[in-house]
C-alpha positions as CSV (number, residue, x, y, z in Angstrom):
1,X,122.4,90.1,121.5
2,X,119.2,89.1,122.6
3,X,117.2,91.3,125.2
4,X,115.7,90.0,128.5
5,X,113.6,87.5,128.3
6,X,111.0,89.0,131.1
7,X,111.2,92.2,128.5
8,X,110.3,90.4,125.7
9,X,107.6,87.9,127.1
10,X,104.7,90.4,127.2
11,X,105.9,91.6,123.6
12,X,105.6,87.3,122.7
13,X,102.2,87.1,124.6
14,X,100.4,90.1,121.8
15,X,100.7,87.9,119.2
16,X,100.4,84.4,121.2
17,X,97.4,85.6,123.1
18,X,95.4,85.4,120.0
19,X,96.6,82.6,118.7
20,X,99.8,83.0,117.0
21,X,102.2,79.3,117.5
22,X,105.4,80.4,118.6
23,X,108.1,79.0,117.2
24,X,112.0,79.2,119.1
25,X,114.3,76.8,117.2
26,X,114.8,75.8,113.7
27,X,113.2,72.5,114.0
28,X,109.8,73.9,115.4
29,X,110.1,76.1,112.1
30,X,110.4,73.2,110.1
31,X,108.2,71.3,111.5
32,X,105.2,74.0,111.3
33,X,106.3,74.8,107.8
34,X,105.7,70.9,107.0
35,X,102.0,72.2,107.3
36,X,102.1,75.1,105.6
37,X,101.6,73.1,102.4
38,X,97.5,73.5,102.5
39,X,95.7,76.5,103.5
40,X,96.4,80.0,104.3
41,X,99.1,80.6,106.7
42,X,100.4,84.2,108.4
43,X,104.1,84.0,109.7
44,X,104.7,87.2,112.0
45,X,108.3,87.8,112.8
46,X,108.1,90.1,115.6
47,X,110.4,92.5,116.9
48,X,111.0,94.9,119.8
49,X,110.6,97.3,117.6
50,X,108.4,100.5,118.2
51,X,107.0,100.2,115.0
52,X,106.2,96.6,115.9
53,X,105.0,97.6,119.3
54,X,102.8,100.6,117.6
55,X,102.0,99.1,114.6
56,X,102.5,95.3,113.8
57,X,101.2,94.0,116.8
58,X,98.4,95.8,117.4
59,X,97.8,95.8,113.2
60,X,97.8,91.7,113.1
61,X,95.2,91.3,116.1
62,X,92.7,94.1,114.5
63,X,93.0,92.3,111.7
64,X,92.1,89.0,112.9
65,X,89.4,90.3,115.2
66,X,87.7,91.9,111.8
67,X,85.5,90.5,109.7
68,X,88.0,89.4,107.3
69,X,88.9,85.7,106.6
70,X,91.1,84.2,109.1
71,X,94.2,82.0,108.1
72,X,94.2,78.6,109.1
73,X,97.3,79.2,110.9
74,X,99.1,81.4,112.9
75,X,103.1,81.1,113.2
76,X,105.3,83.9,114.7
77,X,109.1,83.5,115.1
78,X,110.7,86.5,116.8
79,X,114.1,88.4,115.6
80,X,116.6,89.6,117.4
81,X,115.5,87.2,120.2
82,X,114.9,83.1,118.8
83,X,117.8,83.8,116.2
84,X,118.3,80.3,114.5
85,X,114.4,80.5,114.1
86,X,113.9,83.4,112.4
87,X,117.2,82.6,110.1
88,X,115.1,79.6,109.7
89,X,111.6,81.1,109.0
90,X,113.7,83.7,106.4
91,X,114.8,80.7,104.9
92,X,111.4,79.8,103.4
93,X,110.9,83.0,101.6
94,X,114.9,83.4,100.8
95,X,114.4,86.0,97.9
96,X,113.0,88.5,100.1
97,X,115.8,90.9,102.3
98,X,115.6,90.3,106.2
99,X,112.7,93.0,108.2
100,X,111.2,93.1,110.9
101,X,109.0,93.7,111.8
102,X,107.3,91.5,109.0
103,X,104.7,89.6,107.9
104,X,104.2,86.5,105.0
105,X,101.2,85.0,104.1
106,X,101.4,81.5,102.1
107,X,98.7,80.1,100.5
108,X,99.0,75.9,99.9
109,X,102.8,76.3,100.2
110,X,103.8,78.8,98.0
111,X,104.3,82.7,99.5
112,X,101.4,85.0,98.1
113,X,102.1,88.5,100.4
114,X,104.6,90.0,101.7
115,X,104.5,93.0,104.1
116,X,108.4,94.4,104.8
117,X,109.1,96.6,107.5
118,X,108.6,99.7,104.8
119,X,105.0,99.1,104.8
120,X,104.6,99.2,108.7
121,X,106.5,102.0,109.7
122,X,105.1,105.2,109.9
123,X,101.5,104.4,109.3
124,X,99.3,103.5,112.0
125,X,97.9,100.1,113.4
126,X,94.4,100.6,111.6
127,X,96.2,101.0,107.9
128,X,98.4,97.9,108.9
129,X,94.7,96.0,109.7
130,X,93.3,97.1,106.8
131,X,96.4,95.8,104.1
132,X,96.4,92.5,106.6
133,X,92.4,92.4,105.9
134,X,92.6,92.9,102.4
135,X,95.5,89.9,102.0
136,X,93.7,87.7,103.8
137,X,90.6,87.9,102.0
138,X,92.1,88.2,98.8
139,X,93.5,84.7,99.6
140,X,91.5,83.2,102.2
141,X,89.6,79.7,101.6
């Protein structure tokens, strides 16, 4: 069941606030992912999470403050919360198990990085920069 909305909203505004595109329904997802087919794109599903509050969030906006290469876009659908859009969004990259928090990077279309809830939790916001850094530049224009 979905929490609060006045709970959530400042948890939305992290990653909207530096320019994430939210997305609440399965036709916004669709319609962003039409797009998705050139350039670098970061999908963030967010989560109320600690680990997301901890970690994620404040991961993804070191990371695109940094000097690394900034996708071209910024998409974020969020669990738990916009349900039909992340069932959506998880539909693009259907081979990977459901976590949040999460994040996918695709590259002209096709998904080129993955990282799972495993590879946020427990490690701190810089390390979670740093792997979002390195992905980014790895496949940045």
């Amino acid at each position: 069941m979905p929490y609060s909305p006045l709970l959530v909203k400042p948890m939305r505004e992290e990653l909207t606030s530096v320019g994430f595109v939210e997305l609440l329904t399965a036709a916004d997802v669709d319609r962003a992912m039409k797009d998705v087919a050139t350039g670098v794109t970061l999908v963030a599903i967010n989560s109320v999470t600690g680990c997301a509050a901890g970690m994620a969030r404040p991961g993804v906006r070191r990371a695109l403050s940094g000097d690394a290469k900034r996708p071209d876009r910024l998409l974020t659908v969020f669990d738990e919360q916009d349900i039909e859009a992340t069932a959506q969004m998880r539909s693009y990259f259907a081979d990977i198990p459901p976590s949040h928090p999460s994040f996918a990077l695709f590259k002209d279309g096709e998904l080129v990085h993955f990282v799972p809830r495993h590879r946020i939790e427990g490690r701190d916001a810089e390390s979670v920069a740093a792997d979002l850094e390195a992905a980014f530049n790895e496949h940045g224009q």
